[in-house]
N, C-alpha and C positions, 0 to 999 in steps of 0.2 A: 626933408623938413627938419629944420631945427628942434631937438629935444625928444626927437624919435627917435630910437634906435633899430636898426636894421638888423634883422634875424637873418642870420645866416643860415640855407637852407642845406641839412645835413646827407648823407647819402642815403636817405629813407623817403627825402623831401622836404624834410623838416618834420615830422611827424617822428621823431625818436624815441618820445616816453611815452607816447600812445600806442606805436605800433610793437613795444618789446609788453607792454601789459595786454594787448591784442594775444601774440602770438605764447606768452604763460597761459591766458585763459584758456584757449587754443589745446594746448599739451596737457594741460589740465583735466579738461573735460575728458580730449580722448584716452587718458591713460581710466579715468571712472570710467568708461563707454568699453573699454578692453575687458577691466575687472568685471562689471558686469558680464559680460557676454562670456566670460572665463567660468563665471561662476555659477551662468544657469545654462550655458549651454555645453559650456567643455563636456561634461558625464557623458551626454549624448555622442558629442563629437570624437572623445578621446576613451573613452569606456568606461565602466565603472566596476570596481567589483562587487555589485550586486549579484551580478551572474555567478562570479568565483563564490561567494556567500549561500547562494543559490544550489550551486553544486557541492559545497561541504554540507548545505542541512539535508540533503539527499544523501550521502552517503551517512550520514549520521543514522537517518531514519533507516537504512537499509538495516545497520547495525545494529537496529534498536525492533527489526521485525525478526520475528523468530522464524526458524526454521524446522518445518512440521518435521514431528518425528516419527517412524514408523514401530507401532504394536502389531502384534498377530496375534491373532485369536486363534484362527484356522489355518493354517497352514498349509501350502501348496499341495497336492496329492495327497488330502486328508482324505478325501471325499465321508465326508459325517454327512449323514444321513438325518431328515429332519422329515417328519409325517405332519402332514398335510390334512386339512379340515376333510372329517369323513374318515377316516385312519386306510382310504383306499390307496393312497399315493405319499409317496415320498419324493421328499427334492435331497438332492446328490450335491452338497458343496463342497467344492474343491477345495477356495479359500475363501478368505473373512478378514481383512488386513484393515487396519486406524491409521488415518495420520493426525496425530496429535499434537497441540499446541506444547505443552510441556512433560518433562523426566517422569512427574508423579504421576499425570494421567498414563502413562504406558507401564507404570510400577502397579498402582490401580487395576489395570484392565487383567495383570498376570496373576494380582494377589485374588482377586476376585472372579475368575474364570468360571467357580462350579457357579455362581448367581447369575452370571451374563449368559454362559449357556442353558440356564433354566429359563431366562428370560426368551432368549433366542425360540426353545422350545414352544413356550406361548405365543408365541407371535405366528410361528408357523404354523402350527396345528390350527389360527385363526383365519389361516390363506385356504383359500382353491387353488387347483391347477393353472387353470383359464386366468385369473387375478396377477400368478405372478409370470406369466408368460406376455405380459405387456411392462413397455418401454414404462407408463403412470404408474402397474404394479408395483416394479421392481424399485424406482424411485423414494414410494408410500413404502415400503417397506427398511429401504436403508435409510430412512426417516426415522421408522420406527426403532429401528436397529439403535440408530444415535443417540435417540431419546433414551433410551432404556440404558446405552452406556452411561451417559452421563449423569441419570439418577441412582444409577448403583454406586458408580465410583466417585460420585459428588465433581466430579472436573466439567465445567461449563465452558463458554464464552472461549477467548483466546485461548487457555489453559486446556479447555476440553479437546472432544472431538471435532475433528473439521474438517474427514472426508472417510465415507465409508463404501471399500472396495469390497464388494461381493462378488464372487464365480460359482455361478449354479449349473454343475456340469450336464444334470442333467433328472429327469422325472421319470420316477418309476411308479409302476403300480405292485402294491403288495398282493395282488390274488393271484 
């Protein structure tokens, strides 16, 4: 027809500014569709150092827990003798060992020995035989023990006592 012109139809079909703004939109999207999925799921997929984070504030904290130190009070093969409620029986201990949170409580427990062993004495002459030959005894007793360190030598909490080794070799009677 006169005054028409004939589109010539290109190797797309004729469809050539539609289908390269198609195929941007296209590459467009999936390159947002990649970032996204990069950025909430990569950590999971690829790791994260969370874990490596994780594993440094563990060894921070390791660093930062103290390492109980050991006082003696008693001494291996002391065996010190301690009389017993009724002045009929004595208990035989061998030793008497602290581990303690820190330097001064074990500086404490050496400067002050004649008050802890007074102490010590009270506590026993408050026991029976029969009392401290139970598993509850023994326990109520290195209770009592700990308590009484830690109000002579003022050292509480982390700083203080925080484990009391007793060896009661053994019960005598004094008649």
């Amino acid at each position: 027809m006169p005054g028409e012109e004939e589109v010539q139809p290109g190797k797309d079909g004729g469809k050539k500014k539609g289908g390269m703004k198609s195929m941007m939109m296209t590459a467009f999207i999936s390159m947002i569709m990649a970032f996204l999925v990069l950025y909430l799921a990569g950590p999971m997929v690829l790791g994260s150092n969370k874990a490596e984070k994780t594993a440094q504030s563990q060894k921070t904290e390791t660093v930062k827990q103290r390492i109980p130190i050991t006082a003696v009070l008693i001494g291996a093969g002391s065996n010190q003798t301690f009389v017993l409620k009724g002045a009929r029986d004595v208990a035989v201990v061998d030793s008497l060992v602290f581990k303690v949170g820190s330097d001064a409580c074990r500086a404490a427990i050496a400067d002050d020995k004649p008050l802890i062993m007074d102490a010590l004495m009270k506590i026993f002459i408050s026991k029976t035989k029969a009392e401290l030959a139970t598993p509850a005894g023994l326990e109520l007793l290195k209770n009592q023990i700990k308590e009484a360190v830690e109000l002579i030598t003022g050292c509480s909490g982390n700083d203080g006592v925080i484990e009391v080794y007793l060896y009661i070799k053994a019960f005598a009677s004094t008649e």
